[in-house]
C-alpha positions as CSV (number, residue, x, y, z in Angstrom):
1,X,172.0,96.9,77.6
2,X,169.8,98.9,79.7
3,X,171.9,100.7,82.8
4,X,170.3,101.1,86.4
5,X,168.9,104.2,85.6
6,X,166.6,103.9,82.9
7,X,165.3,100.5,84.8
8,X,164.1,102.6,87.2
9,X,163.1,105.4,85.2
10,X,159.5,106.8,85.5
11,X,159.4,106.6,81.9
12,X,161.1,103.1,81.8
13,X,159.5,100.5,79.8
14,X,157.7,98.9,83.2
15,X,156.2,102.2,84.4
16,X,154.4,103.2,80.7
17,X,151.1,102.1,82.0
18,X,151.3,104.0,85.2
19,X,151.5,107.1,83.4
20,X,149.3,106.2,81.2
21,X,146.8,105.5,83.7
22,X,147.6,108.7,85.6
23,X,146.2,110.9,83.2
24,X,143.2,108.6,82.6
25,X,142.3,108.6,85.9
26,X,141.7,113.2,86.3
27,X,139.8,112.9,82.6
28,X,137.5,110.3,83.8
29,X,137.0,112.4,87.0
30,X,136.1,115.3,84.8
31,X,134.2,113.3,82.5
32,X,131.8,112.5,85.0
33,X,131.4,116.3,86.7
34,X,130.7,117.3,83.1
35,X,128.0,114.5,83.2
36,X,126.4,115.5,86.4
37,X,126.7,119.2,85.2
38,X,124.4,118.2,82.2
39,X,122.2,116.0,83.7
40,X,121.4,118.8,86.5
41,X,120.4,121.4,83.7
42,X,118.6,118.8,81.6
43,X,116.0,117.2,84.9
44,X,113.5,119.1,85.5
45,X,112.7,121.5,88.3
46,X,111.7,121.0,91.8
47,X,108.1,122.8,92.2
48,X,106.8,123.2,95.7
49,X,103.2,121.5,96.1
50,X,100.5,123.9,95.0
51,X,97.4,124.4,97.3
52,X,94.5,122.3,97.4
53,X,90.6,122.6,97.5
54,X,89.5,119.9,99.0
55,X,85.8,120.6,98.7
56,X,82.8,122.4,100.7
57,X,83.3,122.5,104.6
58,X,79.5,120.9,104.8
59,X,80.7,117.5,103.2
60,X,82.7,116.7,106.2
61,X,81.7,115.2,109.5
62,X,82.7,116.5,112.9
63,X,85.6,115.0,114.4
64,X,85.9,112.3,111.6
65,X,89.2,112.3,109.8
66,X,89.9,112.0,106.8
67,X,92.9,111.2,104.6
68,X,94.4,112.5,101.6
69,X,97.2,110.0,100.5
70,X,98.6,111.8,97.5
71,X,99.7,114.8,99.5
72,X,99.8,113.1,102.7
73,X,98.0,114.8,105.3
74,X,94.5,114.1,107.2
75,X,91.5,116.8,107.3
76,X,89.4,117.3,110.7
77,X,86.3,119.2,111.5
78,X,86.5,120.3,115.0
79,X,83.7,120.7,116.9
80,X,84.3,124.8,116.7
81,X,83.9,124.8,113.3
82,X,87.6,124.7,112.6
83,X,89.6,122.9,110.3
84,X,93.2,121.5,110.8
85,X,95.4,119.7,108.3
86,X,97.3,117.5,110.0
87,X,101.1,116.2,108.5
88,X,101.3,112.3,107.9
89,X,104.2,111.9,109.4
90,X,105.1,111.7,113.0
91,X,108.0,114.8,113.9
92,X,110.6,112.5,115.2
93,X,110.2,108.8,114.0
94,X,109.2,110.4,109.9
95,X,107.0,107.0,110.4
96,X,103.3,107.2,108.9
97,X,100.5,108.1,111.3
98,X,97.4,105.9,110.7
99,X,94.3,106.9,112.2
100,X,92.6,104.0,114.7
101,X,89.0,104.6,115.0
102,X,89.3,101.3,117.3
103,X,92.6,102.1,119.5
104,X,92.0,102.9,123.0
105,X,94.3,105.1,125.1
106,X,93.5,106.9,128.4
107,X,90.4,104.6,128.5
108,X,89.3,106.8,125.0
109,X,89.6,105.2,121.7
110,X,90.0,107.3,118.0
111,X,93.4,108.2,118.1
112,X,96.6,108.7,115.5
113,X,99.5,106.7,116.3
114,X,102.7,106.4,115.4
115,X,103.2,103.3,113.9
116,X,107.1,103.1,114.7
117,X,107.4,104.4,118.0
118,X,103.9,104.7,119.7
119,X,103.5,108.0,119.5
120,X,100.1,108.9,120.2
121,X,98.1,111.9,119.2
122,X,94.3,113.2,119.1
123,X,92.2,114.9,116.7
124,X,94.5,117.7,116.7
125,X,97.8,116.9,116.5
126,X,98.1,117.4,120.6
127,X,100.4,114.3,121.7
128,X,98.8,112.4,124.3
129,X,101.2,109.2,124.8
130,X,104.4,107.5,123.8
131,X,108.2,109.6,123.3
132,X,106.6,112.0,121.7
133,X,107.9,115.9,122.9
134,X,105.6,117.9,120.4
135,X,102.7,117.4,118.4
136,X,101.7,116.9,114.5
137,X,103.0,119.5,112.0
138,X,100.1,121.3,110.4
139,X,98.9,122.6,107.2
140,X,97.5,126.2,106.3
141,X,94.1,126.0,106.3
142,X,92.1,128.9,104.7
143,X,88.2,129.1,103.6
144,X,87.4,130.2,100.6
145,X,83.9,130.9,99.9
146,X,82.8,128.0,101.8
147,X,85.5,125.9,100.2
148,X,88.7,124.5,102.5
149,X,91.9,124.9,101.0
150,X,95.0,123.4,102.1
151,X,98.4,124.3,101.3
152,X,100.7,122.0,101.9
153,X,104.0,123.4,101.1
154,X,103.9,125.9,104.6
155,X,102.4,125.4,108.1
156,X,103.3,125.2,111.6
157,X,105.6,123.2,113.4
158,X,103.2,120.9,116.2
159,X,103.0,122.5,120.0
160,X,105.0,121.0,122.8
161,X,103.7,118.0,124.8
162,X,101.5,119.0,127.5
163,X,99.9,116.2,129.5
164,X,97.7,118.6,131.6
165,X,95.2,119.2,128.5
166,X,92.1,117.4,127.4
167,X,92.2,115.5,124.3
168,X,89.9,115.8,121.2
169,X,88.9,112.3,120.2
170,X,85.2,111.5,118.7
171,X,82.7,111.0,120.6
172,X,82.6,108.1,122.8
């Protein structure tokens, strides 16, 4: 006959599988850190994008973008002769920028817009419409015996809005 004390024992014979599971439940824990510790040495590393030539400065038109999908940016000849890499990605929405050759804003049409919030922008990141406060992030562009390189792991942050300025859009 079992008194009132070892009922209610810890140890009893109804609280065995609490201690049991007790010490199940800090070696699973640990089980699992030392499987996230191993899986963190055994994945590979992250490796910042590495530059990229994008070709001779002659193969691309005046004020007609172009995109580069794998790393995600779009390439414009300004009239000056300059080159500006432009970010895919609109600074506060993250959305994707397409480029409408057809859209129209401030009676102008060849504009990139945001397609989540409306944000609008011209040929060089300048925003020109929409809840937009600065403009696209850009790429380092260098020239390299007549080649264009673009690196795409650095660049500035876009200029703040300014509606007073004229936009760069093709021509009309």
């Amino acid at each position: 006959m079992t008194t009132d004390a070892e009922h209610f024992s810890p140890l009893g014979r109804g609280w065995r599988w609490l201690n049991r599971f007790g010490l199940l439940v800090p070696l699973g824990i640990g089980a699992v850190l030392v499987a996230i510790i191993a899986i963190t040495f055994v994945s590979p590393r992250y490796q910042s994008p590495s530059v990229v030539n994008v070709g001779a400065a002659e193969d691309y038109a005046v004020l007609e973008p172009v995109y580069f999908e794998e790393q995600g940016f779009w390439l414009v000849h300004l009239p000056d002769g300059e080159f500006v890499a432009l970010y895919n990605r609109d600074p506060a929405s993250g959305c994707g920028l397409p480029y409408g050759f057809g859209f129209e804003h401030l009676g102008v049409t060849g504009w990139f817009r945001d397609a989540c919030s409306g944000s609008t922008y011209d040929l060089t990141g300048a925003c020109f419409g929409g809840p937009c406060n600065v403009g696209l992030n850009r790429l380092n562009v260098l020239m390299v015996d007549g080649d264009i390189i673009v690196d795409p792991a650095d660049g500035p942050h876009g200029a703040f809005r300014s509606d007073n300025g004229d936009p760069v859009n093709p021509p009309q």
